[in-house]
C-alpha positions in Angstrom: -26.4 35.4 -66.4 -25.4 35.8 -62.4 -26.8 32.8 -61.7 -24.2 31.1 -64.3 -21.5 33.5 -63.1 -21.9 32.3 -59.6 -22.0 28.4 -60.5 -18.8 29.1 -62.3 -17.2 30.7 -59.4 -18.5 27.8 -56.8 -17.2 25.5 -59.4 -13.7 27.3 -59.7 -14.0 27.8 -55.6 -14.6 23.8 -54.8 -11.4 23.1 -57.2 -9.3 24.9 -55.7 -10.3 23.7 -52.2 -9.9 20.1 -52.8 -6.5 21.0 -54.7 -5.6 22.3 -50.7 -6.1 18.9 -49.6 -4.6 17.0 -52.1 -1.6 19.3 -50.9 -1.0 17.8 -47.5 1.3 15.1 -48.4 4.1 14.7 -46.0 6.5 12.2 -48.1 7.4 15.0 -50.5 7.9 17.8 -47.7 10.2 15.3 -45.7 12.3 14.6 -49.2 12.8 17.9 -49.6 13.9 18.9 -46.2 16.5 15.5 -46.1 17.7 17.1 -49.3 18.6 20.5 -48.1 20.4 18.5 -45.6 23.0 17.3 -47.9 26.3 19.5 -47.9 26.5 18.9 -51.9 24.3 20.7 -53.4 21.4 20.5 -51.3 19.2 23.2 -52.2 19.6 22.6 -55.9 18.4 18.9 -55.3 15.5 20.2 -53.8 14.8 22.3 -56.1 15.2 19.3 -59.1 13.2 17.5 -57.0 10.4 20.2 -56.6 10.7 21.3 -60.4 10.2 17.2 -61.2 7.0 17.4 -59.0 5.4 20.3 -60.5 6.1 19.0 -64.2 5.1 16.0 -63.5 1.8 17.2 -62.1 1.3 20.0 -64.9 1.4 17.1 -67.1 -1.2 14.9 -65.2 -3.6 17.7 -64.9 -3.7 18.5 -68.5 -4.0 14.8 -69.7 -6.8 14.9 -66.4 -8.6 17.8 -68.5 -8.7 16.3 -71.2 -10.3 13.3 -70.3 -12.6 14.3 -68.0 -13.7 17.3 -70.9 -14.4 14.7 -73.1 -16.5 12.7 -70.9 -18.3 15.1 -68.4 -18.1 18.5 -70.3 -20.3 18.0 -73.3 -23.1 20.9 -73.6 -25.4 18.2 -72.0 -23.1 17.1 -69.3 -23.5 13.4 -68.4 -24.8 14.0 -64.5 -25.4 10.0 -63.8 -21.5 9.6 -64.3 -20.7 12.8 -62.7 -22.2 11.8 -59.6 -21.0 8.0 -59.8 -17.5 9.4 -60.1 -17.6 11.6 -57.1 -18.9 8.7 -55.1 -16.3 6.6 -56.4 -13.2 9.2 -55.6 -15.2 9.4 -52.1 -15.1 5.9 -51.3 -11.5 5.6 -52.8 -10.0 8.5 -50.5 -11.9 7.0 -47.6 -10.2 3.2 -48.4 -7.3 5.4 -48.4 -7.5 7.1 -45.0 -8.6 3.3 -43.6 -5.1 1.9 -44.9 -3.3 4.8 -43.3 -5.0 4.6 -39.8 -4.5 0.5 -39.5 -1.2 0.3 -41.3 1.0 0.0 -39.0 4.5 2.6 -38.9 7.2 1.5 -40.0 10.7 2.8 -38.8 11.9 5.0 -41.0 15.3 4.8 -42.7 16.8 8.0 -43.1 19.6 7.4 -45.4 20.4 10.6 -47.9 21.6 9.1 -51.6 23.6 11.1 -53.4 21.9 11.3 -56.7 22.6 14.0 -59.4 20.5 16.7 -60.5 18.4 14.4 -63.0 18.0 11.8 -60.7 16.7 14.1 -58.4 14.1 15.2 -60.6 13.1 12.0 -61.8 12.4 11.1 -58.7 10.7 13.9 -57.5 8.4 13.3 -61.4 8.2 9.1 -60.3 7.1 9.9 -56.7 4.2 12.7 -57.8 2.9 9.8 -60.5 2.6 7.3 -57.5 1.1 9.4 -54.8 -2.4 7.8 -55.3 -3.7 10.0 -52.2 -2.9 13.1 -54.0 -3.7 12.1 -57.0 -7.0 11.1 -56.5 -8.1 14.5 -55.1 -6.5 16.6 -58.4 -8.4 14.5 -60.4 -11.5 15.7 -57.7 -10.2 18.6 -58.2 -9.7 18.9 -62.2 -13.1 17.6 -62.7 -14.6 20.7 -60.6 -13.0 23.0 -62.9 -14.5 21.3 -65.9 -17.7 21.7 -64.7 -17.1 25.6 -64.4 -17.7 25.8 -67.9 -14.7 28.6 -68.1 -12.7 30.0 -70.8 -9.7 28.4 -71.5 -7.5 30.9 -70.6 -9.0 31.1 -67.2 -9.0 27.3 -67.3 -5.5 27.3 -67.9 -4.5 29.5 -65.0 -6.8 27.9 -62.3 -5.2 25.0 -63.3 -1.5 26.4 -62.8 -3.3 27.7 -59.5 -4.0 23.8 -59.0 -0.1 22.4 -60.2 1.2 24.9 -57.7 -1.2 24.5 -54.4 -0.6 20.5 -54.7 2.9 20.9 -54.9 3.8 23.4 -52.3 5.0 20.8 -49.7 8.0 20.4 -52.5 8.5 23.6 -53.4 8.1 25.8 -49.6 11.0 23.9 -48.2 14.0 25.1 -50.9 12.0 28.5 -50.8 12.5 28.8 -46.9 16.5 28.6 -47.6 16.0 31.7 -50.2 13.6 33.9 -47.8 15.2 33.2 -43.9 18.5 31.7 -45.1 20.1 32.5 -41.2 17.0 30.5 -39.6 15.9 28.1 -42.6 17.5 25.5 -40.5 15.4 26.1 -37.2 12.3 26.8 -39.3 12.6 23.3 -41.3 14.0 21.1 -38.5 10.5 22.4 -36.6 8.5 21.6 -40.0 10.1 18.0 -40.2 9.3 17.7 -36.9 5.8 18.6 -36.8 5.2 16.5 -40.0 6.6 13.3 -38.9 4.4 13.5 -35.7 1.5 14.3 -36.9 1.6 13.0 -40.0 -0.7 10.1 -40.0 -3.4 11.7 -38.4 -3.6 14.8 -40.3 -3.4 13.2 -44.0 -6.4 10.4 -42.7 -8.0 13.4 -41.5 -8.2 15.5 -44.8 -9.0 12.6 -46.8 -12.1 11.4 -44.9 -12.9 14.8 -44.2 -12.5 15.2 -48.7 -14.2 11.2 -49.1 -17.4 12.0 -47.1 -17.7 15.2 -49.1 -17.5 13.9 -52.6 -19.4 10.9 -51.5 -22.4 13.0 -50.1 -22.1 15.2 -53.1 -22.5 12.5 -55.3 -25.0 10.7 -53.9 -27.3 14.4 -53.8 -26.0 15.0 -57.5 
């Protein structure tokens, strides 16, 4: 019985660990923060955008439940695919932190559209459905929690834990204006700043740091 309590809670524990690193995504911190820039309306843009993130994610990581229930949490869970999907997400997030290393930067255009409300959601909903480098880690992530073997209200409320960890570079900025209003300006120029610098390195960093884990994991499954 604690032997199955502590699998559960290493399960639950690796979830929401690789949910951290699918959180460092730098394209959705650096749309917020140009959309608090805007003098109409920026916070609530950045707060549509943010809201379309975390819906849109919510709604992955269910369908991602689902799935991977179906296919991996059986009462005689199928460890041969287990372990071939680990590798697989492994080698995927370390073709991904090869693509960011050798790409080469682009200049970036900073040019702030002034969309509405809805548009500004459905972006922020498009852009969380394309980020591949994120996405690939929930699903890493989702498929730890199914192995936990957890009730399904404590299923359901690690994975809000998940929705909510991935999505924080959306949603910090906006909250920034609400908690430091006089120095949310300071406090997110230096964030921007930060981010764009660093950016490349810290994102390839996390996911080969993430690929060589579930790769290694995989291979010893």
């Amino acid at each position: 019985m604690a032997s199955r309590t502590l699998l559960r809670v290493n399960h639950v524990s690796e979830s929401l660990v690789l949910a951290l690193g699918a959180a460092v995504s730098p394209i959705p911190l650096t749309v917020s923060i140009l959309l608090l820039s805007q003098p109409d309306r920026g916070r609530a843009k950045a707060l549509a955008f943010a809201a379309g993130q975390v819906l849109a994610l919510a709604i992955l990581c269910v369908i991602f439940t689902v799935v991977l229930s179906k296919t991996l949490g059986s009462p005689h869970p199928h460890a041969k695919h287990s372990s071939t999907l680990d590798i697989v997400l492994g080698a995927l997030l370390l073709l991904l932190a090869a693509r960011k290393l050798l790409a080469k930067p682009k200049p970036k255009k900073e040019k702030q559209k002034n969309r509405s409300l809805f548009a500004e959601f459905a972006f922020g909903a498009g852009l969380m459905a394309v980020n591949v480098e994120t996405l690939v880690l929930v699903v890493a992530s989702v498929k730890a929690l199914v192995g936990s073997k957890i009730g399904v209200g404590e299923e359901a409320l690690v994975l809000l834990a998940i929705v909510l960890i991935v999505t924080v570079s959306a949603t910090v900025p906006p909250l920034i204006t609400f908690v430091i209003p006089k120095k949310s300006g300071e406090a997110l120029k230096w964030l921007n700043e930060q981010t764009t610098k660093h950016q490349r390195g810290i994102a390839a960093g996390f996911l080969i740091f993430f690929g060589i884990y579930l790769v290694y994991k995989g291979i010893n499954g």
